[in-house]
C-alpha positions in Angstrom: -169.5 152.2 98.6 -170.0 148.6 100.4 -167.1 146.0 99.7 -169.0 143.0 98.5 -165.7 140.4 98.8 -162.0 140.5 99.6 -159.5 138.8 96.9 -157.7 136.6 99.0 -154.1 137.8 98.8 -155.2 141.6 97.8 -154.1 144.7 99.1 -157.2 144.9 100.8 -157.2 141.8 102.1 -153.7 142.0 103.4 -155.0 145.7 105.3 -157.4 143.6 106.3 -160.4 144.8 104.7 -164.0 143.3 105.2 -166.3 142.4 102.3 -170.1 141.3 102.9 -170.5 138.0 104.9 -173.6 135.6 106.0 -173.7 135.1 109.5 -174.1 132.1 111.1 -177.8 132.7 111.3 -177.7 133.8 107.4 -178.1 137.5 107.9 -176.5 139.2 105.6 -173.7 141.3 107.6 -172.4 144.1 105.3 -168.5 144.8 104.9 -166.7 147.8 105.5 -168.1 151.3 103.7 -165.2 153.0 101.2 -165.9 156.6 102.0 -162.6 158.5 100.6 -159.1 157.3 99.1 -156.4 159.3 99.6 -159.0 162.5 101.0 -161.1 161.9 97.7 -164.8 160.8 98.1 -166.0 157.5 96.5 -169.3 157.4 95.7 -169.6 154.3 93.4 -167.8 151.6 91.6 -167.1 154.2 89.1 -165.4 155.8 90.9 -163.5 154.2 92.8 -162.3 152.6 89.3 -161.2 156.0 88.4 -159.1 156.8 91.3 -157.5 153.6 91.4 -156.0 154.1 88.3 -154.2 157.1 88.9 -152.1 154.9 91.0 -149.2 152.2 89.8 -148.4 148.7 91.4 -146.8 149.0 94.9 -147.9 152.3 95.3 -149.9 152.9 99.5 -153.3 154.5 99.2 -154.7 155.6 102.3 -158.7 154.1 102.6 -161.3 156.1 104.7 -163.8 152.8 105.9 -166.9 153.1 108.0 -166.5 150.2 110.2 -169.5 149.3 112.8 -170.2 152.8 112.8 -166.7 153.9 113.1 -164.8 155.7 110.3 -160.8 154.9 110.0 -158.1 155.4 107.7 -156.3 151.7 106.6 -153.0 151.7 104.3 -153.5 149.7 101.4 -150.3 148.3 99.1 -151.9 148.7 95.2 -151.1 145.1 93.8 
């Protein structure tokens, strides 16, 4: 699943997760690819919805990205 956008202040954005940006030629440069959380797959919004809620404020998820054609795992605080 492709992060569109980043709350500012998020637990993503504080990881430093990347949503979907324009260049500075306007191409569309996609973010960062969700592929698991916590070693379960995300396929869609769905989810990802679903999984997140098994979780409480505060509370560190570990988030599988496909970065540039690299996969890693970033900590996330649940806020």
């Amino acid at each position: 699943m492709v992060i569109v956008s980043v709350d500012a202040g998020s637990g993503a954005d504080q990881a430093g997760l990347q949503g979907t940006v324009r260049d500075v030629n306007g191409r569309l440069v996609l973010g960062d690819i969700i592929q698991s959380i916590d070693g379960e797959s995300v396929g869609n919004l769905g989810e990802l919805g679903t999984l997140l809620d098994r979780y409480s404020v505060g509370d560190e998820v570990i988030v599988t990205i496909l970065r540039d054609g690299n996969s890693q795992d970033v900590s996330v605080q649940v806020l």
